[in-house]
TIGU-69119 format. One record per residue (C-alpha): x, y, z; residue number from 1. Coordinates in steps of 0.1 Angstrom, whole numbers, padded with zeros to 4 digits, always signed. Each point is the difference from the previous one (the first is absolute). Layout:
BEGIN
    c1    c2    c3   i
     X     Y     Z NUM
...
***
This chain:
BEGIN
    c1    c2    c3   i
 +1438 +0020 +2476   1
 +0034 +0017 +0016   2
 +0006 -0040 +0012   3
 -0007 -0010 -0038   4
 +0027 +0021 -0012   5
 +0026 -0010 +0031   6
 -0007 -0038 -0008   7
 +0007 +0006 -0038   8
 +0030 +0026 +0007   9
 +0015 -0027 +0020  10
 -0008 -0031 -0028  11
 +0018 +0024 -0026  12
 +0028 +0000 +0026  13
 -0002 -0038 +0005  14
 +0006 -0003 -0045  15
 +0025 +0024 +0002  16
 +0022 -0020 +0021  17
 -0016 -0031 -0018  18
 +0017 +0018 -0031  19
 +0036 +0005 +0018  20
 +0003 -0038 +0009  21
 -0008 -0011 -0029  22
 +0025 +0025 -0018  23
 +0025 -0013 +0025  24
 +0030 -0016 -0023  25
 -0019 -0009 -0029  26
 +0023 +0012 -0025  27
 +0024 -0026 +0011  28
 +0023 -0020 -0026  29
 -0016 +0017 -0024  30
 -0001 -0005 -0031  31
 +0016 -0036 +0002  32
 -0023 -0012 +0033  33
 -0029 -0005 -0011  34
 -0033 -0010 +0011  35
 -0004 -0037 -0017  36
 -0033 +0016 -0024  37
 +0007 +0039 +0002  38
 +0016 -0003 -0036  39
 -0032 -0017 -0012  40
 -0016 +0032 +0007  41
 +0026 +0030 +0002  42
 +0018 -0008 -0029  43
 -0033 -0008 -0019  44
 -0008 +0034 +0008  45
 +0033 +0018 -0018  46
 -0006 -0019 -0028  47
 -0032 +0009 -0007  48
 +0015 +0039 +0007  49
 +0031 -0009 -0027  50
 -0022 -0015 -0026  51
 -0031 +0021 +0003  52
 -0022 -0035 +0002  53
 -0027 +0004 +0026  54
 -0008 -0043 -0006  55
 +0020 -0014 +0032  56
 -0001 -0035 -0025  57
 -0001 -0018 +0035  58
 -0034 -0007 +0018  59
 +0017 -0023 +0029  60
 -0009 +0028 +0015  61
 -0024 +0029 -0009  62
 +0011 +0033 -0014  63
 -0011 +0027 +0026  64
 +0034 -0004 +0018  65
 +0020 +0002 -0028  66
 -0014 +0033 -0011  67
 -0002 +0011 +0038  68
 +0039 -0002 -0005  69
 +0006 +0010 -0033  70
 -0014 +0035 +0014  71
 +0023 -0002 +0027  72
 +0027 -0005 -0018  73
 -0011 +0028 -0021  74
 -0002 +0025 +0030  75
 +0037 -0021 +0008  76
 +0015 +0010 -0038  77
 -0012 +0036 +0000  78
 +0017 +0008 +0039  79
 +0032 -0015 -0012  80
 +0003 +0015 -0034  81
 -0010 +0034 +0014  82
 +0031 -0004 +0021  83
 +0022 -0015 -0028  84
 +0003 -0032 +0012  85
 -0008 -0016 -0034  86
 -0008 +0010 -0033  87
 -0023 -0028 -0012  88
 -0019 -0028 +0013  89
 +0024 -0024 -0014  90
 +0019 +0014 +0024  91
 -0019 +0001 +0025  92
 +0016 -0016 +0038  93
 -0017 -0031 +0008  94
 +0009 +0012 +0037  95
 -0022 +0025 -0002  96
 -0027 -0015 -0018  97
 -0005 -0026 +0023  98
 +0008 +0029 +0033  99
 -0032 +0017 -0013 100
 -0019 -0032 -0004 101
 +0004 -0006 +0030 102
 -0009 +0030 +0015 103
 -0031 -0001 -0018 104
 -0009 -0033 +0016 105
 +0010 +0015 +0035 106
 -0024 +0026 -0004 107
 -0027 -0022 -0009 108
 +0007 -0024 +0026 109
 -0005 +0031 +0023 110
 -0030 +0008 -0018 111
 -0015 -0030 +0010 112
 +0006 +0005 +0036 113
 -0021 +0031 -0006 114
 -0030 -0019 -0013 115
 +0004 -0021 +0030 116
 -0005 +0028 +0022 117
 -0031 +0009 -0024 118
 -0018 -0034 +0005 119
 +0004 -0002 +0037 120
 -0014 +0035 -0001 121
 -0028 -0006 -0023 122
 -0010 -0034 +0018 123
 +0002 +0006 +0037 124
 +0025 +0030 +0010 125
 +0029 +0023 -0003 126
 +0020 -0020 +0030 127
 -0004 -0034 -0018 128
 +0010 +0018 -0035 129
 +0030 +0010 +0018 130
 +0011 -0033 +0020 131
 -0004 -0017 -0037 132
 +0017 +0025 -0015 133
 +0030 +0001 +0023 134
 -0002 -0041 -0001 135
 +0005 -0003 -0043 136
 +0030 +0028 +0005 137
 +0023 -0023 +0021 138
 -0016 -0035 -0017 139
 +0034 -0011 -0013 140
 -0015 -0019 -0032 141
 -0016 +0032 -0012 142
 +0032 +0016 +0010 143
 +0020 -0024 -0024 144
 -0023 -0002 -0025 145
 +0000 +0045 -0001 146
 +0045 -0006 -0008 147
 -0009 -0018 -0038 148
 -0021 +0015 -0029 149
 -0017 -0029 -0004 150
 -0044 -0006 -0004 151
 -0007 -0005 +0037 152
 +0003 +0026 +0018 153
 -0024 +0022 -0030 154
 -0024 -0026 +0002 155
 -0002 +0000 +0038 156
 -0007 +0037 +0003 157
 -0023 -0006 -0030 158
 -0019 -0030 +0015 159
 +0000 +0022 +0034 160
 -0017 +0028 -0017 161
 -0024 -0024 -0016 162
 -0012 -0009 +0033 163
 -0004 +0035 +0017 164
 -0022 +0009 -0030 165
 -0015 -0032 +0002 166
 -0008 +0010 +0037 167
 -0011 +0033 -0011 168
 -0023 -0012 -0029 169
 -0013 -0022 +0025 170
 -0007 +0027 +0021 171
 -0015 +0026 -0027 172
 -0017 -0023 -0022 173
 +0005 +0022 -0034 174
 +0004 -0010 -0032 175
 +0031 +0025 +0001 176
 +0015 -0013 +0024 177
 +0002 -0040 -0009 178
 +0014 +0013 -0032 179
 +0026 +0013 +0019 180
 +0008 -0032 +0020 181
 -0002 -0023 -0035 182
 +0021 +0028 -0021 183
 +0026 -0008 +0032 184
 -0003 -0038 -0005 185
 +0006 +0002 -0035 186
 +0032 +0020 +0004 187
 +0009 -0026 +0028 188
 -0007 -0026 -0027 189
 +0026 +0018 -0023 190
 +0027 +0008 +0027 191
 +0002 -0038 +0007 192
 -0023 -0029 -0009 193
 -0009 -0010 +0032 194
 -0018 +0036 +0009 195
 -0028 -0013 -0013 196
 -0008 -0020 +0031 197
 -0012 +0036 +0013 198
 -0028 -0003 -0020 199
 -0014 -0022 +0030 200
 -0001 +0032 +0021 201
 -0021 +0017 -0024 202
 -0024 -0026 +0001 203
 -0001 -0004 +0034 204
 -0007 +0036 +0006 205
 -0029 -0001 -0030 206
 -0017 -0030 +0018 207
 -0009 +0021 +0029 208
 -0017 +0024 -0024 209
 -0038 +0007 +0001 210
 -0020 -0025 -0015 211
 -0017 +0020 -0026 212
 +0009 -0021 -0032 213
 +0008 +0028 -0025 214
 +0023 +0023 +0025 215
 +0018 -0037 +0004 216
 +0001 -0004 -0036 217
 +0013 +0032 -0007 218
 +0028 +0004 +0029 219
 +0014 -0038 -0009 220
 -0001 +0013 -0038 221
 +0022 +0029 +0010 222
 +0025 -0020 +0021 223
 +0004 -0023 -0029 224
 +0003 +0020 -0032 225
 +0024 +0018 +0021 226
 +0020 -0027 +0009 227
 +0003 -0011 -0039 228
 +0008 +0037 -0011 229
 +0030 +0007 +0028 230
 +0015 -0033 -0009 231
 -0004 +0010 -0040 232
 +0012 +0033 +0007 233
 +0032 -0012 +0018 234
 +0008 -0024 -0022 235
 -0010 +0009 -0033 236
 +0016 -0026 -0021 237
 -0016 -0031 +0026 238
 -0030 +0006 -0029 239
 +0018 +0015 -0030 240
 +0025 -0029 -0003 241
 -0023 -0025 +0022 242
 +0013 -0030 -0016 243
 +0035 +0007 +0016 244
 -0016 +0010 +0033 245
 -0024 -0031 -0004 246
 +0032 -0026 -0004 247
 +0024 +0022 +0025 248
 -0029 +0000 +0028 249
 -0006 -0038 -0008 250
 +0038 -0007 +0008 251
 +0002 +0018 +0030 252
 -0029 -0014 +0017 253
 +0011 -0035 -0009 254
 +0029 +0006 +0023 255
 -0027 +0008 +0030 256
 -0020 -0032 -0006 257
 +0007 -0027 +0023 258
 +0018 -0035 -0016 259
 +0001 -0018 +0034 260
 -0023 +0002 +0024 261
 +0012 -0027 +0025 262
 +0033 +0024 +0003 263
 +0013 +0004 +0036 264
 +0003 +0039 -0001 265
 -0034 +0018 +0005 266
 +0006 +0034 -0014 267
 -0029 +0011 +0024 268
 +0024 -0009 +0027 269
 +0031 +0016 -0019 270
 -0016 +0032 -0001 271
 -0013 +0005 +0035 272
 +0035 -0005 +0008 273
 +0011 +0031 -0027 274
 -0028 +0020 +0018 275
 +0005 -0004 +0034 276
 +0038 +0018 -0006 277
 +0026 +0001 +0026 278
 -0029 +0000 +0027 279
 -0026 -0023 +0013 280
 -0021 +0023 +0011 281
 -0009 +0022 -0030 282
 -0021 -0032 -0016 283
 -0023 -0014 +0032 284
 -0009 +0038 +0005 285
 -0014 -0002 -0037 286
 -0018 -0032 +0004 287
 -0012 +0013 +0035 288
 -0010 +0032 -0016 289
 -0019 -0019 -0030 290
 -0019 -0020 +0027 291
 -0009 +0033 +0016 292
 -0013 +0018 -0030 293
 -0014 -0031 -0016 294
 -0021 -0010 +0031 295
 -0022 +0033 +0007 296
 -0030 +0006 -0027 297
 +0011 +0036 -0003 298
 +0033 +0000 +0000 299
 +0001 -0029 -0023 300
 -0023 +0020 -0027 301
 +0031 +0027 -0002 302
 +0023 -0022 -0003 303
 -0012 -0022 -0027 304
 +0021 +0014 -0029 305
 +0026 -0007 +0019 306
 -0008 -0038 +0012 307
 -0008 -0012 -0035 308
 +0034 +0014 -0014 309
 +0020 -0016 +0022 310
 -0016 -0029 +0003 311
 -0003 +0000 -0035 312
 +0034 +0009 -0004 313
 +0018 -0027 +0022 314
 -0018 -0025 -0015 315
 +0017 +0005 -0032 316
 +0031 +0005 +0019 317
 -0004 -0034 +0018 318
 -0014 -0021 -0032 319
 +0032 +0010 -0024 320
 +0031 -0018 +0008 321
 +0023 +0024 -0015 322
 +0011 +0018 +0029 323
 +0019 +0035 +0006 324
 -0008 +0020 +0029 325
 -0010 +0030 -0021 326
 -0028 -0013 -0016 327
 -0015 +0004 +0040 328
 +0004 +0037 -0003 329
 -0034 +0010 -0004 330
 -0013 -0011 +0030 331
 +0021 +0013 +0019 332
 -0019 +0034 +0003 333
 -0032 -0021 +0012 334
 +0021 -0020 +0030 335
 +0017 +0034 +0012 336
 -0042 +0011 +0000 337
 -0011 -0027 +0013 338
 +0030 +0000 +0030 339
 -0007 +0031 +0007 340
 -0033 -0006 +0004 341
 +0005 -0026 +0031 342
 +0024 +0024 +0012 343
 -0022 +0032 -0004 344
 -0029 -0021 +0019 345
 +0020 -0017 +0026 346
 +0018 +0031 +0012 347
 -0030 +0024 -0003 348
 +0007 +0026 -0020 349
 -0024 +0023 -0018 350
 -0033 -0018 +0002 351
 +0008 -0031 -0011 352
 +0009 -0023 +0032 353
 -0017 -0025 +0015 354
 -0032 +0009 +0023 355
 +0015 -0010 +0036 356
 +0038 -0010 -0005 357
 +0018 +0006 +0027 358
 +0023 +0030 +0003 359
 +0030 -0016 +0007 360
 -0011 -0025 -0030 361
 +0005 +0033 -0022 362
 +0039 +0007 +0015 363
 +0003 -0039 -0011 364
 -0013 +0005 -0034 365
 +0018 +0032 -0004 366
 +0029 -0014 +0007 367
 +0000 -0030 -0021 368
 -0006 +0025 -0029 369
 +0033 +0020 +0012 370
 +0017 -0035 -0002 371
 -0009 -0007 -0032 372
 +0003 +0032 -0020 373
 +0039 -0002 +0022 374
 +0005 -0033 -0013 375
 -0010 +0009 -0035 376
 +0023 +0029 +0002 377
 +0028 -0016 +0011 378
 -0002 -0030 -0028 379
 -0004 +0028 -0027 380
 +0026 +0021 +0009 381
 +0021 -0035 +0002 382
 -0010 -0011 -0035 383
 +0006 +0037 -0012 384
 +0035 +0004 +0011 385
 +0008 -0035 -0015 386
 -0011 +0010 -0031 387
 +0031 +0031 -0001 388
 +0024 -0038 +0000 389
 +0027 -0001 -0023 390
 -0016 -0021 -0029 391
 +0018 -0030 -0017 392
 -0013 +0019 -0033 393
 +0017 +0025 +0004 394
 +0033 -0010 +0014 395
 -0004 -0023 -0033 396
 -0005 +0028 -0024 397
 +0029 +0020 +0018 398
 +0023 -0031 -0006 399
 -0009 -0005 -0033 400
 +0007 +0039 -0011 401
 +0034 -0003 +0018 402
 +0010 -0035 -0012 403
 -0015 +0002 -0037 404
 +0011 +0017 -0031 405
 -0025 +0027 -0016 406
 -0025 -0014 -0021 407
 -0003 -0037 +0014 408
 -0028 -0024 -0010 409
 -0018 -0009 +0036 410
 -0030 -0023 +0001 411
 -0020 +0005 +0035 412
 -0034 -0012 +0009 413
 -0028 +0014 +0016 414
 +0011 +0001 +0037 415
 +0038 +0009 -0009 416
 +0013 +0036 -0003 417
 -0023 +0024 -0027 418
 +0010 +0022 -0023 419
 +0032 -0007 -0002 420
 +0002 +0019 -0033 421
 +0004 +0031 +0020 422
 +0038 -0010 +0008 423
 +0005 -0005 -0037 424
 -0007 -0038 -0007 425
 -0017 -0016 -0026 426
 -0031 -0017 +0022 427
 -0018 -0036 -0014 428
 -0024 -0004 +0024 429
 -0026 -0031 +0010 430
 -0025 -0008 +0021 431
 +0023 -0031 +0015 432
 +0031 -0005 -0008 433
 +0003 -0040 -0011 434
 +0031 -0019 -0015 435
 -0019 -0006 -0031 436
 +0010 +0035 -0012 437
 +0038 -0006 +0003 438
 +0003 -0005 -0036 439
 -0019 +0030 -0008 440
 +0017 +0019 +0022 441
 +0032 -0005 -0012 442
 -0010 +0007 -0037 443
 -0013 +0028 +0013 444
 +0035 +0009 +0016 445
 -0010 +0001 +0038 446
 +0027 +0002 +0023 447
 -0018 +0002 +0031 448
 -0027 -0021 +0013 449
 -0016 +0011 +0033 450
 -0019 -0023 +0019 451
 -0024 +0003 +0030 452
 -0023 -0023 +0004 453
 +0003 -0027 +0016 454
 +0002 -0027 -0031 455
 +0020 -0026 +0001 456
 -0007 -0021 -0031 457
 -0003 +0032 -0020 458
 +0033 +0017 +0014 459
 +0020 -0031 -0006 460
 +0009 +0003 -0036 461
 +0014 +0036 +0004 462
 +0019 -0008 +0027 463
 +0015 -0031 -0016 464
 +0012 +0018 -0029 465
 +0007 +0034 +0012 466
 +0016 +0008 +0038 467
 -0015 +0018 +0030 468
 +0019 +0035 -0001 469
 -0024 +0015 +0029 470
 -0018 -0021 +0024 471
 -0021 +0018 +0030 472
 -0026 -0016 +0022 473
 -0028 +0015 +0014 474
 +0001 +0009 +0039 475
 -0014 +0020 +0027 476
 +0024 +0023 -0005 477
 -0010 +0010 -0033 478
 -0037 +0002 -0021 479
 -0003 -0018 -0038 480
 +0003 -0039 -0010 481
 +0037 -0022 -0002 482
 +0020 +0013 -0034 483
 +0022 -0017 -0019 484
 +0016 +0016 -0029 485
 +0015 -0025 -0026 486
 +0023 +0009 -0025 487
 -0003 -0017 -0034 488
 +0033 +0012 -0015 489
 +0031 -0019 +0003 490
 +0022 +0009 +0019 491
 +0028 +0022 -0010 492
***
């Protein structure tokens, strides 16, 4: 028991510093740099605070994360207030806001490393808990992913919590505890869409159930109805306005179906490459690890749950050709569990290693793990200190509150400089910015166009009628996309 309570002192310690990295410089640029969907969701969140309307009118994505945040930045409005920072929420700084957000995702993401440790411990042992644990902390797309208040890093401590009650329903057999692991999957469900895949672990850990046909039918009845009621719970309005959810939904998984099939990228290939990081050794050790578990009758019964999601999981990764390396998130968790499993056998530790291995076969494997957590390290704490950069947003919003009189009429798009309206202009905002507005622009008095994205047949009307007052590119010097800022007033 006293080694229990070290291995779980230490996996605490292990989140902690999970929590510190991924605190480390993400308040940067803010409020004007942006993640390129944290508005969708952060500023979804105030508004629902401002107007007292709990319907997100928006099911691209469920509504769990929006009212995750819209606590948050209730917590965020009450601190700030107490110390007379503002006096309402129309008032309330976007900078912090979005610093809270983000803090709150931090602190999830460290959660998750947590439940890592917790399914290593509840399928094999403490040392493997900890050697996956300490592999999510430095994983530099979890990292990332823990800077934005976006849907994936909730969902991936979600899904990961699905699966260690998955393992532990598998292991108790209740009723109680199924309901447990499908109440998880529903809120899963809710956080992001694709949560749901964890449903497979559920069912993998009820197939190994006793085959005594009403316990079956009564476990699998309790996993399902509480799948349905955490989804329904989380996102109330996906059933009381269902014909919006029903035509939102529809939309959005349109965009995931594939069009082409003889295309030349292969997402499954696209995302191996997102998940393998800035080292090749983190993925092999997953496969080999997979192999290892997957191989052995016993050890393959534990690890189901977590087989089915994954495989699950990847396959709807791999057969959607929309690709952004977030979406892989989720399985994450399971690759630092499964590496750590070929590490944890190969080096012999605990009693997991492999009956005969030579000793000095152990140093080897014990060292390759040291390589690879170092190499993990060392790419996070690259991409980390990158992401303190000067941004071209916000030398662009600095330029424009130096160069441009109070009150100016600035149209941006979605990957330009946000909320501008803090520095006092009048913001028309769009999704992309195309030179089909012009005319509406200029009724609407617009003197500023911003562009960032890289359109050429869209940006040409603006910049043949107005002239490029601002004009910096993107470089490694410096985070955000190329801006251009045209000015559609004559000049004086």
């Amino acid at each position: 028991m006293r080694t229990l309570w070290t291995a779980r002192r230490a996996a605490l310690a292990v989140a902690g510093i999970a929590f510190v990295v991924r605190c480390w410089n993400n308040s940067a640029g803010l409020p004007f740099a942006v993640g390129i969907d944290e508005p969708a969701v952060v500023d979804r969140a105030l508004r629902m605070l401002q107007t007292n309307d709990w319907h997100p009118h928006f099911f691209f994505y469920p509504s769990l994360t929006f009212y995750l945040h819209a606590a948050v930045a209730t917590g965020s409005y009450l601190l700030g207030a107490s110390a007379g920072k503002w006096t309402s929420l129309a008032t309330f700084d976007p900078a912090a806001l979005y610093f809270s957000a983000r803090l709150a995702t931090a602190a999830i993401g460290a959660w998750t490393v947590w439940l890592v440790y917790r399914i290593g411990e509840e399928l094999e042992s403490p040392p493997l808990g900890l050697v996956a644990a300490a592999l999510l902390a430095v994983h530099s797309l979890h990292v990332r992913e823990s800077h934005f208040a976006l849907a994936d890093v909730p969902v991936t401590a979600l899904t990961t919590l699905a699966v260690l009650l998955s393992c532990r329903a598998a292991r108790l057999r209740s009723v109680a505890a199924f309901a447990w692991a499908g109440l998880t999957v529903g809120l899963a469900a809710s956080a992001k869409y694709n949560g749901a895949v964890a449903a497979l672990a559920v069912l993998a850990a009820w197939a190994l159930g006793p085959s005594a046909a009403e316990h079956r039918r009564s476990t699998l009845l309790a996993a399902l109805g509480a799948m349905l009621a955490g989804f329904v719970v989380a996102s109330p309005y996906a059933v009381l306005d269902i014909s919006h959810f029903l035509n939102d939904f529809g939309s959005q998984a349109g965009r995931f179906v594939p069009r082409n099939r003889t295309a030349s990228l292969q997402p499954w290939l696209v995302y191996l490459k997102h998940l393998r990081g800035p080292t090749p050794l983190w993925l092999p050790m997953a496969v080999a690890g997979m192999v290892a578990v997957a191989i052995r009758p016993p050890s393959l019964r534990r690890w189901l749950p977590l087989l089915a999601f994954s495989a699950g999981y990847f396959y709807v990764l791999a057969t959607h050709p929309l690709i952004f390396a977030r979406y892989a998130l989720p399985i994450v968790p399971m690759g630092c569990l499964f590496a750590a499993a070929a590490a944890v056998r190969l080096a012999g530790i605990g009693k997991t290693w492999v009956p005969g291995f030579p000793s000095w076969g152990r140093w080897a494997a014990g060292g390759l793990l040291a390589v690879a957590l170092g190499m993990m390290s060392w790419g996070t704490a690259a991409w980390v200190r990158s992401a303190g950069r000067p941004d071209t947003r916000v030398l662009a919003a600095q330029w424009l509150r130096e160069a441009s009189p109070a009150g100016a009429v600035v149209a941006v798009d979605s990957m330009g400089p946000q909320h501008l309206q803090t520095l006092g202009f009048t913001v028309v905002w769009a999704e992309i910015l195309d030179g089909s507005s012009l005319e509406r622009f200029l009724r609407q008095g617009v003197s500023y166009v911003v562009l960032s994205a890289e359109n050429p047949d869209g940006d040409r009307p603006f910049l043949e009628r107005g002239r490029v007052v601002f004009d910096l590119p993107a470089g490694p010097s410096r985070a955000g996309p190329s801006i251009r800022i045209v000015s559609l007033a004559p000049p004086s």
